[in-house]
C-alpha positions as CSV (number, residue, x, y, z in Angstrom):
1,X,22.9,3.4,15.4
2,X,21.5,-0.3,14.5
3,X,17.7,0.0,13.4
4,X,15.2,-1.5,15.7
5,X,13.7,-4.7,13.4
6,X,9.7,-3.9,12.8
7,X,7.4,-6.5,13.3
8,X,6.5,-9.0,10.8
9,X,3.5,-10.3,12.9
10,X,0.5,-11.3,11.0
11,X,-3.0,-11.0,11.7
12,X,-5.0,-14.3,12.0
13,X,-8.5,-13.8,12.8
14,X,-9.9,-15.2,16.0
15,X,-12.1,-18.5,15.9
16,X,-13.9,-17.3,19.6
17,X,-14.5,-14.4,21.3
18,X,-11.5,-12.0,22.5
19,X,-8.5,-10.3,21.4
20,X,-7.0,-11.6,17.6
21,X,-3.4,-13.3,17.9
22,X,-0.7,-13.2,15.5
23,X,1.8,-15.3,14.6
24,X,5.4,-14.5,13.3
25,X,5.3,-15.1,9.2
26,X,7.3,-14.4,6.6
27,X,7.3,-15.9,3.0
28,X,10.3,-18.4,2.2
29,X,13.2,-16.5,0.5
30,X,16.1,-17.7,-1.5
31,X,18.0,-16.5,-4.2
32,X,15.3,-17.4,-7.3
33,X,12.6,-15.7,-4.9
34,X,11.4,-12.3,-6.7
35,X,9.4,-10.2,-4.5
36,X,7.2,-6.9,-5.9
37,X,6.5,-4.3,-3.5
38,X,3.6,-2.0,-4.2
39,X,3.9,1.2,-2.2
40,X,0.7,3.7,-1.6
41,X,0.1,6.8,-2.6
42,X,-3.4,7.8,-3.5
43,X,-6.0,7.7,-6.1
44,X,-3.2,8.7,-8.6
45,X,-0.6,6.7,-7.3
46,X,-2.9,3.8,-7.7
47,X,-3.0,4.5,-11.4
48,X,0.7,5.1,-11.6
49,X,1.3,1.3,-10.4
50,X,-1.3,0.0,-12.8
51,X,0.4,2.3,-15.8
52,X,4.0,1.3,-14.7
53,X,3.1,-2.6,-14.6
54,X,1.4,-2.5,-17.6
55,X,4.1,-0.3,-19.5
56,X,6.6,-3.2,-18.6
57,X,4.4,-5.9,-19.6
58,X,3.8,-4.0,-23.2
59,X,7.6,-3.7,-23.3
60,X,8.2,-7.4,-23.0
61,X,8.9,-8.2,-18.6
62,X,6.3,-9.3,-16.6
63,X,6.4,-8.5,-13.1
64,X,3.4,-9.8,-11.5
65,X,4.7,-13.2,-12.0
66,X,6.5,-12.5,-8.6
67,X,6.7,-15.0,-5.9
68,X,5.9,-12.4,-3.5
69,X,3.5,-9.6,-3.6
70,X,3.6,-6.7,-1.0
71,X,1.2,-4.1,-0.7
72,X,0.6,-0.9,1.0
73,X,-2.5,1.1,1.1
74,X,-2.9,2.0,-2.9
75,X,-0.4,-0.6,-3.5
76,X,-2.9,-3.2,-1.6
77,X,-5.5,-2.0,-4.2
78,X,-3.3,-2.4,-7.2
79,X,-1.9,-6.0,-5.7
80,X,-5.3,-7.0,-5.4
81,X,-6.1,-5.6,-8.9
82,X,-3.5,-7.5,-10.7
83,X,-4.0,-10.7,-9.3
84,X,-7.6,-10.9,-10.7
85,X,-7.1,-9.2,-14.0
86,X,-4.0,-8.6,-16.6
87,X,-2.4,-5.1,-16.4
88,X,-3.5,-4.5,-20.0
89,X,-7.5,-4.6,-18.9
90,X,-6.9,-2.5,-15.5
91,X,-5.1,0.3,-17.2
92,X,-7.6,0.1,-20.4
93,X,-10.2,0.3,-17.4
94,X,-8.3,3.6,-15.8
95,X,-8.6,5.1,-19.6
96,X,-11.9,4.8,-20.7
97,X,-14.0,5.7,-17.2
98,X,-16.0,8.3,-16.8
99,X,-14.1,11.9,-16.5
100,X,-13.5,12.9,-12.9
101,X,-14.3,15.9,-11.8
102,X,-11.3,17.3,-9.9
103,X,-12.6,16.8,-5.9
104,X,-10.3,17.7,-2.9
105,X,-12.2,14.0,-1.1
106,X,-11.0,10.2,-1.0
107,X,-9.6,8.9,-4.1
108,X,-8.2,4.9,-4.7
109,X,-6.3,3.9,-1.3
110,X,-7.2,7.2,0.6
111,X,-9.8,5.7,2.8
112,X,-11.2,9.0,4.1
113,X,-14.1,10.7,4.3
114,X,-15.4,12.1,1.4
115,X,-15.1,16.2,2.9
116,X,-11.9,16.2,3.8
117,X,-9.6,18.2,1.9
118,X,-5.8,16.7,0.9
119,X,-4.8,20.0,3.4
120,X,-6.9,18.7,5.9
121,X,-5.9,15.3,5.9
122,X,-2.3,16.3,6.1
123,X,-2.8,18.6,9.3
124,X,-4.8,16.1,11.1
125,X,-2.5,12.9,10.3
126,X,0.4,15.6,10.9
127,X,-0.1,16.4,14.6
128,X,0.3,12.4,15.9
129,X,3.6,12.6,14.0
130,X,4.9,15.9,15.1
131,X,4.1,14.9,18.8
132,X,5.2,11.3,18.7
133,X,8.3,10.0,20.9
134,X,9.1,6.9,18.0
135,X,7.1,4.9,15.8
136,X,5.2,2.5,18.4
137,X,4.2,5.9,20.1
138,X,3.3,7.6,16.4
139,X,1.2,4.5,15.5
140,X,-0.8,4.2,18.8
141,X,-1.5,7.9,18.5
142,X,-2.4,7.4,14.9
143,X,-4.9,5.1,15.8
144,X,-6.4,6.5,18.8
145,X,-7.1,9.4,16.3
146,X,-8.7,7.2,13.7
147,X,-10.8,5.6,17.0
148,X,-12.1,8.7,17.3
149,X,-13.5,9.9,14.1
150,X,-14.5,6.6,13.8
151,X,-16.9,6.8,17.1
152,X,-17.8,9.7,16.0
153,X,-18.9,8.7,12.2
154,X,-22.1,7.6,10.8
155,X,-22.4,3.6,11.1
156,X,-23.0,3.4,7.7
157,X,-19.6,4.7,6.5
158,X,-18.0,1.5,7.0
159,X,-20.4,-0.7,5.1
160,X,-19.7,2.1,1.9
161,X,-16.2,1.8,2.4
162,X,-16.1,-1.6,1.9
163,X,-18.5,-1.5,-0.7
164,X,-16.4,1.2,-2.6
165,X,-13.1,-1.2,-1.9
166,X,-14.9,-4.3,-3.2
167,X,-15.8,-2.9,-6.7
168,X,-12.4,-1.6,-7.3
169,X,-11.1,-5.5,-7.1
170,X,-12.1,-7.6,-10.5
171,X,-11.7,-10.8,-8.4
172,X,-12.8,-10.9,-4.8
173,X,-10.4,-13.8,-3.4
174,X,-7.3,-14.6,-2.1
175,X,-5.0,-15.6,-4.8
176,X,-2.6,-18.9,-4.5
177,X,0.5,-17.2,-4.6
178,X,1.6,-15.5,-1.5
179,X,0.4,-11.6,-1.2
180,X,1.2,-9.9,2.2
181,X,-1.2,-6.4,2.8
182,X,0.0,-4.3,5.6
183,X,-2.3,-2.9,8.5
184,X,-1.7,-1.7,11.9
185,X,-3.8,-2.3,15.0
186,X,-5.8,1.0,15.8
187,X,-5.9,-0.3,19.7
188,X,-2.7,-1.2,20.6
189,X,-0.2,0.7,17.5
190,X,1.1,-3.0,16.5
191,X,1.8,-3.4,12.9
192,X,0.1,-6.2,11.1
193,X,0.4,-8.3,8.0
194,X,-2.9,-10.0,6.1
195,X,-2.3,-12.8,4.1
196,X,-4.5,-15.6,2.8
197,X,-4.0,-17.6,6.1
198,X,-5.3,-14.9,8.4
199,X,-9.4,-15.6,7.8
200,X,-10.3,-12.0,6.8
201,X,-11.8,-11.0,3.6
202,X,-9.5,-10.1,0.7
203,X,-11.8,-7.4,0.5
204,X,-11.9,-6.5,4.2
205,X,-7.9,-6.9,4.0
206,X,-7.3,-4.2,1.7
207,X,-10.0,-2.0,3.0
208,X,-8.4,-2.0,6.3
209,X,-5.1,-1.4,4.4
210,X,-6.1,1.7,2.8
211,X,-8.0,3.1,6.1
212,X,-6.4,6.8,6.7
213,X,-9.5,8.4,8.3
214,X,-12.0,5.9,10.4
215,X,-10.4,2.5,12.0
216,X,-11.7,-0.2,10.1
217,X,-13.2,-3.1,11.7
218,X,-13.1,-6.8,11.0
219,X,-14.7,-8.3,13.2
220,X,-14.0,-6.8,17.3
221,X,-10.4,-5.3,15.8
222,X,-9.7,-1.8,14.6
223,X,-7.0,-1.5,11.5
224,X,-5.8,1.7,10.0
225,X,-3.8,2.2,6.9
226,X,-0.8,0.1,6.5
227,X,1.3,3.1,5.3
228,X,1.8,4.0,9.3
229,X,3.4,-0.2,9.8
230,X,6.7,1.5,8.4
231,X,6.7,3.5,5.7
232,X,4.5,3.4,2.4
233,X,6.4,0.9,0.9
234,X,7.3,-1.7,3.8
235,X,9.5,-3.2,1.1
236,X,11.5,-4.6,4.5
237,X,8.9,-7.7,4.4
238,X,10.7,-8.6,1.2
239,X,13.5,-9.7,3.5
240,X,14.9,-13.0,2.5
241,X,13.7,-12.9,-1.4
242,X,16.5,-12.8,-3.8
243,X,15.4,-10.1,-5.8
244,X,13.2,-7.4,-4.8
245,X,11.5,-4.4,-7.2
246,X,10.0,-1.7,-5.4
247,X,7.4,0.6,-7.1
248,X,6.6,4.2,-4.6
249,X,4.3,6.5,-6.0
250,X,5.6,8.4,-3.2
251,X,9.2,8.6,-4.1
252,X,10.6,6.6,-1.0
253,X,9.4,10.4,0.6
254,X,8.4,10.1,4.6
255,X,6.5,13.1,7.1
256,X,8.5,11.1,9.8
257,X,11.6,12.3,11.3
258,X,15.0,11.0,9.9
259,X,16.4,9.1,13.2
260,X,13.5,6.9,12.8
261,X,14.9,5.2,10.2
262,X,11.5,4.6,8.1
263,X,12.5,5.9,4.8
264,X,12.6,3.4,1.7
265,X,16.6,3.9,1.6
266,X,16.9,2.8,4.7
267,X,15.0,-0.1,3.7
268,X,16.4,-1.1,0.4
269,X,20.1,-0.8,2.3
270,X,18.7,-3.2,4.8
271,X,17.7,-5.5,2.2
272,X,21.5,-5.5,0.2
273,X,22.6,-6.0,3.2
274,X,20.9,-9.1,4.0
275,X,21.8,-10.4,0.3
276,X,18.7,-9.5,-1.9
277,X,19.4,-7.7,-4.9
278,X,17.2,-4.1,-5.0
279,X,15.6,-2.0,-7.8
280,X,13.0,1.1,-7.5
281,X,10.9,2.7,-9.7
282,X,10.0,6.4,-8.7
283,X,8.0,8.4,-10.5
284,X,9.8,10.5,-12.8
285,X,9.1,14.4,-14.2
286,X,6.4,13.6,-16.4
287,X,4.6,11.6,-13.6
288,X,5.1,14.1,-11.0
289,X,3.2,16.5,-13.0
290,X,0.4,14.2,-13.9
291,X,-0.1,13.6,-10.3
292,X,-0.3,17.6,-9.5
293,X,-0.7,18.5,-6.1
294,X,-3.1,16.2,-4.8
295,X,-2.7,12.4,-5.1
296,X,-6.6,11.9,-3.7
297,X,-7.6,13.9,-6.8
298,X,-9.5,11.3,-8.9
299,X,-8.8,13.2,-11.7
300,X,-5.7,12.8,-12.0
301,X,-5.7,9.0,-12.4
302,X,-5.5,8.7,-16.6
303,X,-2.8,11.2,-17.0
304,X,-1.0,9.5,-13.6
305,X,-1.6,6.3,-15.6
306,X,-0.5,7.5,-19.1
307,X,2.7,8.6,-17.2
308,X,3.5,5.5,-15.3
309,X,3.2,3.1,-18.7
310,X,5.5,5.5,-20.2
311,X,7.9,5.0,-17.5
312,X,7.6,1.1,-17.3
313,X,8.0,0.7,-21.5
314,X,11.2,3.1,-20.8
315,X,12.9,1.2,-18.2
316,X,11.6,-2.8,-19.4
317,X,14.5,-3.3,-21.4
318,X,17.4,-2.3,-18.0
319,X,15.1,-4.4,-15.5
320,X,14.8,-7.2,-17.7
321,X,18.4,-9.1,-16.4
322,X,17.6,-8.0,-13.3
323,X,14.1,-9.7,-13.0
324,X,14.3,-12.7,-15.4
């Protein structure tokens, strides 16, 4: 059965009052056009990115020289991350904080509220899925969910989100090249993509990207976390570049149910068959156990970082062709 195409729409903020518009996008591919695609995956898959980008850069291939940059929750973070500062300073910056204490709360590209437990989140995200017809459906209950905590939160929690979000990024702009961060509208379940033409925040973009718990609001719309556009990848955006390397923290994994057709293999065979050339980097043993059993865990984040720079020095020298 042919896969229903997901939306590429992107978000352009209003200039008067009313509902936003979008506008069909999608970054000018070609055969020389490299495309990275940052998947989320938590406070420690956060880490893992910067460590795996960084281990390839120390091992001789840059990859954030990519025409395109796609990111995903805590792959929006670490875009955003590595387009205002080299992969060497973020992961020095992962090494030398301050010790974690382990906390069952929000980590890097969670977006929840600090109480939650990883169980809890699960359960409550769970439920939309489990009683979902297809995606649209799963996304608009998604979001009604995240409408409600969100009326029912504290006014301030949105104003700390952001707040957390913006000191996380070492440059608070847009950069030239083209970076697409994924959302989806809370209200109406339609997924989004941010770029620097859409008049929202860098900032405000990835916050809304990595928004699991609350809806996030920019302006009169409601986002929640780009993970729920597709998958937590959405490496089918690449669509059209020559040569596309996928990074998941996550493993390609998905809670959704097979026949929708949302997991990262489904994606990547999607792209070959439109003509790119594909590569993924999963986290391997090592990485798994750094990452332990809960990717919000700020704790986790040097040893998730160790692991991923380990990876990327490993595997430089067989991506090398592919990329340069």
């Amino acid at each position: 059965m042919k896969n229903t195409p997901f939306s590429t729409s992107r978000f352009t903020l209003p200039t008067a009052p009313g509902r936003p518009h979008h506008e069909a996008t999608m970054p000018q591919g070609g055969a020389g056009t490299r495309a990275l695609v940052l998947g989320g995956g938590g406070s420690a898959g956060n880490a893992w990115l910067i460590g795996v980008i960084s281990g390839l850069l120390e091992a001789g291939l840059d990859v954030t020289d990519a025409d395109v940059v796609i990111g995903t929750s805590a792959g929006a973070t670490a875009a955003a991350q590595i387009s205002g500062a080299s992969p060497t300073r973020l992961l020095a910056d992962i090494l030398s904080a301050e010790p974690a204490q382990r906390t069952a709360g929000s980590g890097t590209g969670s977006g929840r509220a600090p109480t939650e437990s990883a169980a809890g989140h699960l359960r409550r995200t769970g439920e939309p899925i489990a009683a979902a017809a297809d995606p649209a459906d799963m996304r608009r209950r998604m979001g009604a969910a995240a409408l409600g905590l969100e009326a029912a939160s504290e006014a301030s929690g949105q104003a700390r989100w952001r707040d957390t979000v913006a000191a996380r990024l070492p440059v608070r702009h847009w950069p030239e090249r083209t970076m697409l961060l994924t959302a989806v509208d809370a209200r109406t379940g339609e997924p989004l993509v941010f770029d620097r033409h859409s008049g929202v925040d860098l900032v405000d973009a990835v916050a809304a990207s990595c928004a699991a718990a609350t809806a996030y609001g920019i302006g009169e719309a409601r986002f929640i976390d780009g993970g729920y556009r597709r998958s937590s990848e959405n490496a089918d955006l690449a669509a059209g570049c020559g040569r596309v390397l996928v990074l998941s923290p996550l493993g390609g994994r998905t809670r959704h149910p097979a026949q929708w057709g949302m997991q990262l293999s489904v994606q990547v065979d999607e792209l070959r068959a439109g003509g790119s050339q594909v590569e993924t980097i999963l986290p391997d043993k090592v990485s798994l156990k750094a990452f332990g059993n809960n990717m919000m865990d700020l704790s986790t984040r040097p040893a998730a970082a160790r692991a991923g720079c380990e990876q990327g020095r490993a595997l430089a020298a067989r991506l090398a062709g592919f990329w340069r």
